[in-house]
Structures are given as structure tokens and as C-alpha cells.
RODO-2510 file (C-alpha; in nm, 4 decimals, decimal comma):
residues 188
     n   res          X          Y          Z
     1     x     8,1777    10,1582    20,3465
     2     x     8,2693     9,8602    20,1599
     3     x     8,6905     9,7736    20,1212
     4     x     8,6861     9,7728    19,7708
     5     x     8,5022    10,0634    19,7217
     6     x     8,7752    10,2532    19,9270
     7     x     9,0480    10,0803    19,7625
     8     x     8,8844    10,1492    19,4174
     9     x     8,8887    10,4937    19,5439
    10     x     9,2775    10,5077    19,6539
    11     x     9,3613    10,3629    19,3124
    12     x     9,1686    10,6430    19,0909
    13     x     9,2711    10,9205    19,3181
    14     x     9,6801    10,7749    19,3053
    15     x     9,6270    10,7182    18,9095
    16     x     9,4980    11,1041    18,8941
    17     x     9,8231    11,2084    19,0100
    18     x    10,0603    11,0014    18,7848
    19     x     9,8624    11,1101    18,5298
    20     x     9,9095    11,4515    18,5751
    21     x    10,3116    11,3922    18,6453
    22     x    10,2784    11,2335    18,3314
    23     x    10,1342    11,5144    18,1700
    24     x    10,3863    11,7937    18,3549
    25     x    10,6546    11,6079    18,1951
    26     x    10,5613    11,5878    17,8403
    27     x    10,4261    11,9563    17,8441
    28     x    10,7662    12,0953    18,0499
    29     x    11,0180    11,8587    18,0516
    30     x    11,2630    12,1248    18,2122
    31     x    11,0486    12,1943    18,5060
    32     x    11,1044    12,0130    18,8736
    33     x    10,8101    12,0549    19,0424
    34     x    10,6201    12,3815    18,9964
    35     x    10,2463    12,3569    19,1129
    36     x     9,9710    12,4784    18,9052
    37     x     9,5854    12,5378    19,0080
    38     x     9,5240    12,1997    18,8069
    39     x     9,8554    12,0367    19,0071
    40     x     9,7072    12,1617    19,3325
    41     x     9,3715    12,0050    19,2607
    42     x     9,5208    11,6705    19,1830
    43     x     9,6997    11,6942    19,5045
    44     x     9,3720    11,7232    19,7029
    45     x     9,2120    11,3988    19,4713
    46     x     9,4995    11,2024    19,5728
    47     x     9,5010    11,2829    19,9293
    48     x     9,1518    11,2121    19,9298
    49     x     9,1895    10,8637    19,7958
    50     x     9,4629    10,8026    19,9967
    51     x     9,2343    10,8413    20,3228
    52     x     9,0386    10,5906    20,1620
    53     x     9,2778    10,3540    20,1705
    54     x     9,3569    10,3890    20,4668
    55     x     9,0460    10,4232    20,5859
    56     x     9,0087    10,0270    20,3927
    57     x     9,3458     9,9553    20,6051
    58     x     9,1656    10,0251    20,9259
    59     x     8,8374     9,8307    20,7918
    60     x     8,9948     9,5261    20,7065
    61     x     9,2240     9,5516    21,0960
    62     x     9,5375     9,4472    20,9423
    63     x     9,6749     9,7297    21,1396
    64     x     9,5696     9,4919    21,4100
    65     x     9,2280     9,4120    21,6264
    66     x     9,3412     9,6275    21,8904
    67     x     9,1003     9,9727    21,8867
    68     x     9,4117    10,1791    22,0206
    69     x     9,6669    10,0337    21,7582
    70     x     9,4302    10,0780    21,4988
    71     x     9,3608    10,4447    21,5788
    72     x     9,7406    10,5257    21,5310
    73     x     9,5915    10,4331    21,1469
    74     x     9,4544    10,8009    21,1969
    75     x     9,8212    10,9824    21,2101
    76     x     9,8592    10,9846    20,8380
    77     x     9,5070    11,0767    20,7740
    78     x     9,5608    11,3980    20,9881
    79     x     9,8731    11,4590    20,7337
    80     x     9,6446    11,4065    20,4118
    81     x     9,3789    11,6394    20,6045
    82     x     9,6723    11,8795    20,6548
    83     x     9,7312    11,8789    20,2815
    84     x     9,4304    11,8924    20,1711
    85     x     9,3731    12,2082    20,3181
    86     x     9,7021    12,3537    20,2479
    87     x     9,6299    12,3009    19,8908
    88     x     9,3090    12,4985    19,8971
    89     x     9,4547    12,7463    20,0668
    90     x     9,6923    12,7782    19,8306
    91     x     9,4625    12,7876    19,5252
    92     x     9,2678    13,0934    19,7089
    93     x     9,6139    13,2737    19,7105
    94     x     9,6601    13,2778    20,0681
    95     x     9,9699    13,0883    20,0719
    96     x    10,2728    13,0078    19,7930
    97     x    10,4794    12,7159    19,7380
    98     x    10,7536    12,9094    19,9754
    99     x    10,5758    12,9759    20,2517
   100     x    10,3440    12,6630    20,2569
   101     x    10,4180    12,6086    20,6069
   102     x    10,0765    12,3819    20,6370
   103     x    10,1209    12,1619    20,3220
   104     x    10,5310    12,0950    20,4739
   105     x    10,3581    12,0446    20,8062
   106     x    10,0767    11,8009    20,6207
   107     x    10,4192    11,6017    20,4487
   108     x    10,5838    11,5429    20,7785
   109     x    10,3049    11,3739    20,9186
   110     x    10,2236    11,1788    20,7073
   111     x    10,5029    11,0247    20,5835
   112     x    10,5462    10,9466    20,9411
   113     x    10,2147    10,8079    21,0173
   114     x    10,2928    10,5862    20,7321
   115     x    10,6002    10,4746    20,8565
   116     x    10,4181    10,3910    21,1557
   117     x    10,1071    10,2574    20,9761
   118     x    10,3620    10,0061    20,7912
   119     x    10,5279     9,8999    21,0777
   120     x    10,1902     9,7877    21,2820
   121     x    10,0725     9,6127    20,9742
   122     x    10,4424     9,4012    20,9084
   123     x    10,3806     9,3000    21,2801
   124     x    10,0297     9,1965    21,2879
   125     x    10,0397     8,9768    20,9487
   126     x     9,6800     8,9837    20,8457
   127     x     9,8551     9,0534    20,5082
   128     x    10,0338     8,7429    20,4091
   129     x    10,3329     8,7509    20,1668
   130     x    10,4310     9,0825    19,9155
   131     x    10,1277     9,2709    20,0308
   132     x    10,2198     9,3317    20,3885
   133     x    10,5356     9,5272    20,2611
   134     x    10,2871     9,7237    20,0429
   135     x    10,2656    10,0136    20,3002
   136     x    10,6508    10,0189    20,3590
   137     x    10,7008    10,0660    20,0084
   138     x    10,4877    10,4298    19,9684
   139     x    10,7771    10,5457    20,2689
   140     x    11,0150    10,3204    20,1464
   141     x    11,0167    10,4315    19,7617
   142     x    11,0498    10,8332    19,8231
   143     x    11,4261    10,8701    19,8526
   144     x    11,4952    10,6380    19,6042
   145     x    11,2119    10,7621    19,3779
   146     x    11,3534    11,0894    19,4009
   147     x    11,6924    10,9993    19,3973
   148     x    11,6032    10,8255    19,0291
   149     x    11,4615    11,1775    18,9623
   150     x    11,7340    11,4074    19,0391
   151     x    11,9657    11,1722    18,8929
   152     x    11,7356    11,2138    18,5359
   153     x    11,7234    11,5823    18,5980
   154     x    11,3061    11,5635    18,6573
   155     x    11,1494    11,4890    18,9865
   156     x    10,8357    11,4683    18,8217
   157     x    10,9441    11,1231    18,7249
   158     x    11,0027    11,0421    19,0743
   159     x    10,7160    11,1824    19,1990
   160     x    10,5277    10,9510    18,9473
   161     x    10,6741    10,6711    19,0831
   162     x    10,6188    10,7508    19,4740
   163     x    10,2224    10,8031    19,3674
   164     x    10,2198    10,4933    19,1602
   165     x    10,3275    10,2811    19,5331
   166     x     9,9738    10,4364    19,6351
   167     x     9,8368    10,2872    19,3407
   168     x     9,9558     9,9387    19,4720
   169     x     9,8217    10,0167    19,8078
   170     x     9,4748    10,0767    19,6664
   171     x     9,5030     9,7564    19,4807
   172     x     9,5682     9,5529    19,7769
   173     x     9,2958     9,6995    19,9648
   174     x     9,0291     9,6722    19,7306
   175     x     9,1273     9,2769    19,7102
   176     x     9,1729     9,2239    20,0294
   177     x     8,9247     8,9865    20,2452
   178     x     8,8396     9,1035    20,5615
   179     x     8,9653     8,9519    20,8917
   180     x     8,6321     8,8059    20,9725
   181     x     8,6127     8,6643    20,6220
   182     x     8,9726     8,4778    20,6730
   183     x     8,8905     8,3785    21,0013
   184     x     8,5569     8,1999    20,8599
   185     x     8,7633     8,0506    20,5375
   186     x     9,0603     7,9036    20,7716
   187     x     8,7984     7,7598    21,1163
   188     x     8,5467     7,5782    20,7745
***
């Protein structure tokens, strides 16, 4: 699948989600973060385009060339997976926001697949400048996005923020050259 396309992807699914942060704080200001069937659904967009981006992160190698390093790429896709299906699970009624044990599970790994997944692509600079810090700053961004939340009295707004890093990511990835590409631009 072509790099853009997923990026393209990772950007409409992230934008989905602001959106409807956007829209949970105009129509209930006072609320933190209460999930609705439509909230739930969003959820499952978003983690869907943000396997897409990664899956254009793994495409485009600049987790590295290496076939083992770039399967570690797969850790936070498990997560999204794990979400994914938490949130259907959740819409058939099978699970609440308590006792989500799968959706907490889902959060844990990925946030630290990503921290991984940024870490191999800071060391194996394919990205050059700003974007290689791109996939630090979805990790990077939650505790202070939802420390500027808290402090305003509405995670939502936080929340918005943290999705709209993902935004960024897509971005990158759908401009992003390939490896081969560079290689071909910098040996002409």
C-alpha cells in the first residue's frame, strides 16, 4: 500500500477524534471523559488510522532496514488491535468503562510500543530534522496534554491535543520519501 495513502489515512482517522473532542466539549463542557456509542466508534477510526501510520512507518524503514528492529514497529499495533476490540466489546455491552480491563491493557501497550517505536526511529535518522521527534511527541505530549487539561478542568481538551500529535504523525508519513527514493536522490 502506498505511504501516503496510509498517512492520508492516519491523518483522517486522528482528525475524527479531535473532532469529536471538539464536539464533547461544546455539547458538555462539564464532562471529563465519559464514552458514548459515537465516542467508542471514533476510538476504533482512530486506532485504525493509527495502524496505518505505522504501518507507513514500517514501509518507509525509518524504524531502520533491519527486519527484526522493524518488527518491534508491530508492539503498538498489537495495543491499537487491543483497543479496537475493547471498544467493540464495549459497544455490545459486554464490558463498561470500569471494568475495561482490555481497552487499559490495549493503552499500556501501546503507549509503550510507541515509546519504543520513537526511540528506534531517533536512532536510525532516515527522518532528518523536526520529523524524527514526530513519534516522541504522541508519548511525549500525554502528561503534559493532560496536565493542560486537568489544570482547565476538561481533559477533553487534552485529549484533543494528544490526538492532534497523531495528526502530525500522519502528515509526516504521507510526505515522506521512501528510503530507496533518498538513497537514489543522494548516489544521482
Amino acid at each position: 500500500m502506498n505511504t501516503r495513502l496510509l498517512g492520508a489515512i492516519c491523518v483522517i482517522g486522528s482528525m475524527v477524534v479531535v473532532l469529536d473532542s471538539a464536539r464533547k466539549l461544546l455539547m458538555d463542557p462539564g464532562s471529563t471523559t465519559s464514552m458514548d456509542t459515537f465516542g467508542l466508534m471514533t476510538m476504533a477510526i482512530w486506532a485504525i488510522g493509527c495502524i496505518a501510520g505505522l504501518l507507513g512507518m514500517i514501509r518507509l524503514n525509518v524504524l531502520g532496514s533491519n527486519p527484526v528492529v522493524r518488527a518491534l514497529g508491530f508492539v503498538p499495533i498489537i495495543g491499537f488491535v487491543l483497543l479496537i476490540l475493547a471498544n467493540i466489546l464495549q459497544i455490545a455491552g459486554m464490558f463498561t468503562t470500569d471494568t475495561n480491563t482490555p481497552a487499559g491493557i490495549g493503552w499500556m501497550v501501546q503507549l509503550s510500543g510507541m515509546v519504543l517505536v520513537a526511540i528506534l526511529t531517533i536512532a536510525a535518522k532516515v527522518w532528518s530534522g523536526w520529523r524524527r521527534f514526530v513519534p516522541l511527541l504522541t508519548i511525549g505530549m500525554v502528561p503534559i496534554a493532560f496536565g493542560l487539561g486537568s489544570t482547565l478542568g476538561n481533559l477533553m481538551v487534552g485529549a484533543a491535543i494528544i490526538y492532534a500529535t497523531w495528526v502530525l504523525l500522519g502528515f509526516v508519513v504521507a510526505t515522506s520519501e521512501s528510503f530507496a527514493a533518498q538513497q537514489k536522490i543522494t548516489t544521482v
